[in-house]
Structures are given as structure tokens and as C-alpha cells.
N, C-alpha and C positions, 0 to 999 in steps of 0.2 A: 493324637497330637494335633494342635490345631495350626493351621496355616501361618499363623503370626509365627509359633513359636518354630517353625521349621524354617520360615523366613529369615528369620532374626538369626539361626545356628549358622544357613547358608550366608549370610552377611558378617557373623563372624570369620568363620573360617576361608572366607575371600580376604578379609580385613586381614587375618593371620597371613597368608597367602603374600598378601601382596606386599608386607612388611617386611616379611623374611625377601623376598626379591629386593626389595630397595636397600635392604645390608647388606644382599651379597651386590648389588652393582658400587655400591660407596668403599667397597672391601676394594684398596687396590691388587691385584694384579702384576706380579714384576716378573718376566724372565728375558732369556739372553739371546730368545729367539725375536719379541716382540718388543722387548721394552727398548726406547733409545738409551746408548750410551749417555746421553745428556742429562735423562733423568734419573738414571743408576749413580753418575757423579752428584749432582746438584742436591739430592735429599740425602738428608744427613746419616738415614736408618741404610739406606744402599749402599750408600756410601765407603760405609762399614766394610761391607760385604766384596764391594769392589777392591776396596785397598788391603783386605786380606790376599785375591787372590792374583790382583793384577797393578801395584803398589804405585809403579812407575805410571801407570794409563794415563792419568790425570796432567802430567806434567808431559807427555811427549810432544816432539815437537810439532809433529802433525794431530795434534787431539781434536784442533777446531774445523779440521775437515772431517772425521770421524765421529765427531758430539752425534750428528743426526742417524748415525748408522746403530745396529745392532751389534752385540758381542760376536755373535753369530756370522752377521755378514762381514764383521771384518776379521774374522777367522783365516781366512784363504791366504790374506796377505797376512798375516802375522810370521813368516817363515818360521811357525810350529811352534813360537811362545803362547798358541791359543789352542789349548788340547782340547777333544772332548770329553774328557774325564773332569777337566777342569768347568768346562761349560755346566756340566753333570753338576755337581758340587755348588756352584754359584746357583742354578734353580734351585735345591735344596735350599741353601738356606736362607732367599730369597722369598719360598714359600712361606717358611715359617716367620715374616715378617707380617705382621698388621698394621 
């Protein structure tokens, strides 16, 4: 095999390489440990997701001190309307979003 032609395969499969990484970084990402409440409201696919399990979120009256927090961190104060079973369930199907 001559040098071009082994060149050319390692330049391919860099090429390959490094295409599959720029789809998986453009692939968002959503859970309820990292993602802000702001942006689980604001996009309309999470959205979804959110007002299955937490209906009222959107409209409470403290929401726009809570927008920048996580599902997560504002678990604690939730006096127990924020289960981890329920946290559980909203990654699910969070994941299965593209």
C-alpha cells in the first residue's frame, strides 16, 4: 500500500471522526440537573415535557426568580411537589428529544 493511499484513508477517517463529534456537540442536551428552568419553559419541544409533569411551573408566582435555576435545585424548596421519581421520568423523556 503506498503512502498516499494510507494517507488519504487516515484523512478520511479523521474527517469521519470529527463529523460524528460536531453532531454529537450540536445534538442538544436537556436534563433537570443541568438544564435551566428557562430553557425547559422557552423551547416548545421541553416544553411539552415540562407541562406534562409540572403543569402549574410556568405560571407560579415566583417563576421569574426560579427561570435561572434547575429542576433539581429547586427541588429542596418545593415542599415535596418535586419528587425524584418525577425528576427520573422528565430525563427520560427529555432524552428522547432531538
Amino acid at each position: 500500500m503506498s503512502i498516499s493511499k494510507i494517507t488519504g484513508a487516515v484523512v478520511l477517517v479523521m474527517g469521519l471522526s470529527l463529523q460524528s463529534m460536531a453532531f454529537a456537540e450540536n445534538t442538544p442536551t436537556y436534563s433537570t440537573t443541568a438544564t435551566p428552568i428557562s430553557e425547559l419553559l422557552d423551547n416548545p419541544k421541553t416544553r411539552v415535557v415540562m407541562d406534562r409533569y409540572f403543569p402549574s411551573l410556568a405560571d407560579h408566582p415566583q417563576a421569574s426568580m426560579f427561570r435561572g435555576m434547575t429542576l433539581k435545585d429547586i427541588q429542596p424548596f418545593s415542599d415535596g411537589r418535586i419528587q425524584d421519581k418525577q425528576l427520573k421520568a422528565v430525563d427520560h423523556d427529555l432524552a428522547k428529544l432531538k
